[in-house]
PALO-390325 format. One line per 8 residues: for each residue x negated, y negated, z of N, C-alpha, C. Coordinates in steps of 0.05 Angstrom, whole numbers. Layout:
N
X/Y/Z/X/Y/Z/X/Y/Z  ...
***
This chain:
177
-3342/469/1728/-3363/475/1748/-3387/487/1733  -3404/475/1728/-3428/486/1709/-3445/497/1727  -3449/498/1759/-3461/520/1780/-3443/546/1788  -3457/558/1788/-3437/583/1808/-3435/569/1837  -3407/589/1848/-3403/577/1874/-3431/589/1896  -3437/604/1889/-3457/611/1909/-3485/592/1913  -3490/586/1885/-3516/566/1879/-3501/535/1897  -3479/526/1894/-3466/503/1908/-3475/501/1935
-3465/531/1944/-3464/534/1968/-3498/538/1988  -3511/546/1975/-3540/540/1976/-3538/525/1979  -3537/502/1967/-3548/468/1966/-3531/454/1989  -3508/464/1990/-3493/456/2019/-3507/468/2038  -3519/483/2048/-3538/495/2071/-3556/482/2072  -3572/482/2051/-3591/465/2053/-3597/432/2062  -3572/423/2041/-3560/394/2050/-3562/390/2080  -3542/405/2094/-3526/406/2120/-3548/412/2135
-3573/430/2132/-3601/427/2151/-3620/404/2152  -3616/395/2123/-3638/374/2122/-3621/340/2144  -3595/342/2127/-3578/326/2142/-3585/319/2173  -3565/352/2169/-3563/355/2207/-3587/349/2221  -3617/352/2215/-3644/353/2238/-3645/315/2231  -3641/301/2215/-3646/278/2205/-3629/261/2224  -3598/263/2230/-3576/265/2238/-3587/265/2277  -3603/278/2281/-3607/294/2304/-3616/268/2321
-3649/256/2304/-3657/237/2314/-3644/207/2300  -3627/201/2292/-3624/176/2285/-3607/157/2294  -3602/169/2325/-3584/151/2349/-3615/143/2356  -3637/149/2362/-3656/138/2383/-3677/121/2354  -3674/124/2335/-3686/110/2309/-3670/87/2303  -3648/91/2316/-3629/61/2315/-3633/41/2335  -3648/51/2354/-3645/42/2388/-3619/45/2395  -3606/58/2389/-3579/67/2412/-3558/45/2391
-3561/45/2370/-3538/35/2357/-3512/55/2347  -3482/39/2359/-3453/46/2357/-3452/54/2333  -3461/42/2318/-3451/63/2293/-3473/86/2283  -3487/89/2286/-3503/109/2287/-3497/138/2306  -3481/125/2333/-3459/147/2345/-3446/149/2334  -3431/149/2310/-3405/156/2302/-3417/180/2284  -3439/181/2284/-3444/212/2260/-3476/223/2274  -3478/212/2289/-3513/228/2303/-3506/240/2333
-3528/260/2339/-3525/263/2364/-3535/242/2379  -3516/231/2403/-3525/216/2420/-3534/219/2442  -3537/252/2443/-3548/257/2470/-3554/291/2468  -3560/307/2478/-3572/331/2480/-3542/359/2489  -3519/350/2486/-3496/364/2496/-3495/374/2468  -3474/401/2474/-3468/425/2451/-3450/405/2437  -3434/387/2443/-3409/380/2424/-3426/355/2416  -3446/341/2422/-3458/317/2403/-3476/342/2384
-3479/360/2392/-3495/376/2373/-3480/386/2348  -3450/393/2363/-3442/400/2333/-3432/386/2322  -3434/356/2322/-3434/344/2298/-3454/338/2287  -3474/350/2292/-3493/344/2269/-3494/369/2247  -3466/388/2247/-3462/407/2235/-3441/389/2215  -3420/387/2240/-3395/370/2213/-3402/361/2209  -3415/334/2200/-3416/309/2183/-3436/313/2153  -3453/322/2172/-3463/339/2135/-3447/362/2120
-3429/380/2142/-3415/395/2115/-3392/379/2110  -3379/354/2125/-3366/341/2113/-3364/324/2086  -3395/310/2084/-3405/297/2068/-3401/316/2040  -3418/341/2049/-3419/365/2025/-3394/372/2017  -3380/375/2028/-3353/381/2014/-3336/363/2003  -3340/327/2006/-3322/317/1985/-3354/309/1966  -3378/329/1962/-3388/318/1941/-3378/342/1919  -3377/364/1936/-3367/392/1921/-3336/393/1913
-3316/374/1921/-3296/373/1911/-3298/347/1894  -3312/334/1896/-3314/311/1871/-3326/324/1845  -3345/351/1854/-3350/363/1821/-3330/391/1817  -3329/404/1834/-3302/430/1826/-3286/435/1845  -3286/425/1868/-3266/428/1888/-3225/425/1879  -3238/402/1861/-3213/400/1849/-3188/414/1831  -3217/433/1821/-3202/453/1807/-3195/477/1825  -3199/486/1850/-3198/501/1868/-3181/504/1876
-3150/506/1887/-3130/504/1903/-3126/501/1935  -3147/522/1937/-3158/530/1962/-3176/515/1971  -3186/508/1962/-3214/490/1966/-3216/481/1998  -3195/460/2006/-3190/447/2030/-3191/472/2051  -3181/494/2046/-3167/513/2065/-3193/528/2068  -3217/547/2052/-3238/553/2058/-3264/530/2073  -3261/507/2066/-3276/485/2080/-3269/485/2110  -3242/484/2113/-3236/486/2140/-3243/515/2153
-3240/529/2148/-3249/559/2153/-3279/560/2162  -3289/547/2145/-3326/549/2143/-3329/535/2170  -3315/520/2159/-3318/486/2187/-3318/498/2221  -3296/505/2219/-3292/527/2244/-3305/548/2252  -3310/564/2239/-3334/593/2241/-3356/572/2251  -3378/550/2245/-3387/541/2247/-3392/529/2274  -3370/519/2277/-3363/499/2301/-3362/515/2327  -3354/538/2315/-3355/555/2349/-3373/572/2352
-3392/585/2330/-3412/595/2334/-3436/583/2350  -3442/554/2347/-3454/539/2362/-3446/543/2386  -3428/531/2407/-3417/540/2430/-3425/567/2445  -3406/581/2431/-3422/610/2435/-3446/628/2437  -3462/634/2428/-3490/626/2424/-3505/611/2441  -3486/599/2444/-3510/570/2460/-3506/591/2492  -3479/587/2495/-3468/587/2514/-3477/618/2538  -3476/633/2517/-3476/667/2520/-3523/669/2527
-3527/672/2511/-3557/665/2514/-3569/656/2536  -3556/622/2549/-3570/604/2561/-3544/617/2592  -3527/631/2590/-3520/642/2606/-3530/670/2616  -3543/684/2602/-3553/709/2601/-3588/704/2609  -3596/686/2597/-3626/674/2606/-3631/649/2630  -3610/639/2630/-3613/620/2658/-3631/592/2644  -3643/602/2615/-3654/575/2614/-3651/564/2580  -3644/546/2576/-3651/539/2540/-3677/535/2525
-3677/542/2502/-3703/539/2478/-3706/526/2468  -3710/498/2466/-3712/484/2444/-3705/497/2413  -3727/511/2414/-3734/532/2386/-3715/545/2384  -3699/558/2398/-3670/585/2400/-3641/557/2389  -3650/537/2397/-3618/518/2399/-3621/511/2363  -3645/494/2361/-3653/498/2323/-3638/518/2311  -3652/542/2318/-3642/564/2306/-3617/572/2306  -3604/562/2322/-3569/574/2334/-3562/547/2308
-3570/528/2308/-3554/498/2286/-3561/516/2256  -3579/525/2248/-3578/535/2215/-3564/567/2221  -3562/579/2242/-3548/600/2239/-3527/594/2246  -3506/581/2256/-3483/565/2246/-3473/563/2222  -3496/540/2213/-3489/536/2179/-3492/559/2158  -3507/574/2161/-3508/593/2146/-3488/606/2144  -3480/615/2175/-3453/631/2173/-3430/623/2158  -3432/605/2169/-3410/576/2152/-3403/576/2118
-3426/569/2110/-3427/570/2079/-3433/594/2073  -3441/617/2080/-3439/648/2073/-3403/656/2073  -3394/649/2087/-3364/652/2093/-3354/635/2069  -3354/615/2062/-3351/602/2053/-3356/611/2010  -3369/626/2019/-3382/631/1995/-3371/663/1982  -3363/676/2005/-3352/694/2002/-3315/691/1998  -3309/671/2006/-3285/657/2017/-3273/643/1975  -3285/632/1967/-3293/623/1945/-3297/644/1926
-3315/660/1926/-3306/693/1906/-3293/697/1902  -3281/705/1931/-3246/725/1931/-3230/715/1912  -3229/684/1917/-3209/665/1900/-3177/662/1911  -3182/679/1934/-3149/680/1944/-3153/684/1977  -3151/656/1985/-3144/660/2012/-3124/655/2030  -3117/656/2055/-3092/652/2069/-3097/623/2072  -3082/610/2063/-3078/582/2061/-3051/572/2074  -3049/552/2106/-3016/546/2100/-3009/520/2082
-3032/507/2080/-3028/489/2060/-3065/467/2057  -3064/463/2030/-3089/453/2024/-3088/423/2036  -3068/402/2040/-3068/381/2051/-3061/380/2079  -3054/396/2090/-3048/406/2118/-3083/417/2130  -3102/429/2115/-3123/446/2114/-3145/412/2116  -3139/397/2091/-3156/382/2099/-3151/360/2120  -3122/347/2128/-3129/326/2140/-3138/342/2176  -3136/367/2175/-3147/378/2208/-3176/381/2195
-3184/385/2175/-3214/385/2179/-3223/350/2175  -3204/330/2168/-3209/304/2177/-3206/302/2201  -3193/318/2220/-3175/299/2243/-3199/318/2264  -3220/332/2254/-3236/346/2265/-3261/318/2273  -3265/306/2249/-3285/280/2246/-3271/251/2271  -3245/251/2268/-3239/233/2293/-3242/243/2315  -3237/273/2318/-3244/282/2350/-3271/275/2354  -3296/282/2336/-3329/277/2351/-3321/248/2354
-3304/230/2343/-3323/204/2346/-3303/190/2366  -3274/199/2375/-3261/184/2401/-3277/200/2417  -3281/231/2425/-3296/233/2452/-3324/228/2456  -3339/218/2433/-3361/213/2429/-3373/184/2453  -3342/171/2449/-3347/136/2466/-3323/147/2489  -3314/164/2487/-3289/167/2509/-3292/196/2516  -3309/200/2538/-3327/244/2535/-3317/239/2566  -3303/265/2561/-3292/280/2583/-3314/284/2600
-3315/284/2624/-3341/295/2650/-3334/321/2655  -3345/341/2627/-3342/361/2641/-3375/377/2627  -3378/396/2631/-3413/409/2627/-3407/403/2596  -3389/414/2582/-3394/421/2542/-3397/388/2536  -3397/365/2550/-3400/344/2533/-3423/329/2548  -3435/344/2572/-3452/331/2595/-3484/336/2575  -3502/319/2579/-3534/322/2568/-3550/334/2599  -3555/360/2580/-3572/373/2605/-3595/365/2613
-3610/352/2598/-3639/335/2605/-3622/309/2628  -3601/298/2621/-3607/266/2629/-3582/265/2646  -3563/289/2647/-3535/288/2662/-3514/270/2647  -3521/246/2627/-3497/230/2623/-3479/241/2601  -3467/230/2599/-3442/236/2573/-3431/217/2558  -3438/221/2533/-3428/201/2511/-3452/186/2503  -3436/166/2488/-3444/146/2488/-3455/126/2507  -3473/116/2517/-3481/102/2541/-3496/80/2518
-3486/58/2537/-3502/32/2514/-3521/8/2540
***
């Protein structure tokens, strides 16, 4: 590893913002193309939102385990960790705010997606120092942070009717073609 983990983990935040806002608009830059749902938001709901969190720190983490992940043990098991802190800070946030204010921010929801990630790869980064985390297993650790990437993309074309997957501008859910 010729970076420190902290300098990595920068560039994964960074990555994962530039990604994620890129990510954001490139279901409606496709005209509504299927595979462009499988990693963009397709609509204005918290759970198409937070994948425009996973798929960039997914991306970042097998580029970070293709240069030192490998030497890590842990590696898989702090990724998943980050992944999660992440994943529900969005939710929450969203949730608590736009419940406490009655209305959403454009500008406050931005801000809630890089303060996510931040949290994420700050955890992550701290997680990675220690050098010793509770792990129950590194291949167990990664295929749930894979089996995290099939959940956005079956309920993505198959979304529950309930408010967390509903678009508050347009009412629909999912994928609509």
């Amino acid at each position: 590893m010729k970076r420190s983990v902290s300098t990595w983990q920068m560039g994964g935040f960074v990555f994962t913002g530039v990604l994620g806002t890129l990510l954001h608009f490139l279901f409606d830059w496709t005209g509504g193309s299927g595979v462009a749902a499988l990693f963009s938001a397709v609509n204005e709901s918290i759970w198409e939102h937070m994948k425009l969190l996973y798929y960039p720190m997914l991306a970042f983490a097998f580029i970070e385990y293709s240069k030192w992940g490998k030497d890590c043990p842990q590696f898989w098991c702090v990724k998943l960790v980050g992944m999660l802190v992440g994943l529900v800070v969005i939710p929450v946030i969203y949730y608590t705010y736009t419940g406490i204010l009655g209305v959403s921010a454009d500008w406050f929801n931005i801000a809630i997606f890089f303060l996510a990630a931040g949290m994420a790869f700050y955890l992550e980064t701290k997680l990675f120092e220690k050098q010793h985390a509770y792990c129950i297993s590194p291949d167990k650790a990664f295929v749930l942070f894979c089996l995290l990437g099939v959940a956005f993309t079956v309920l993505t074309f198959a979304t529950p009717q309930i408010p967390f997957f509903q678009d508050p501008l347009t009412g629909t859910y999912g994928f609509q073609k």
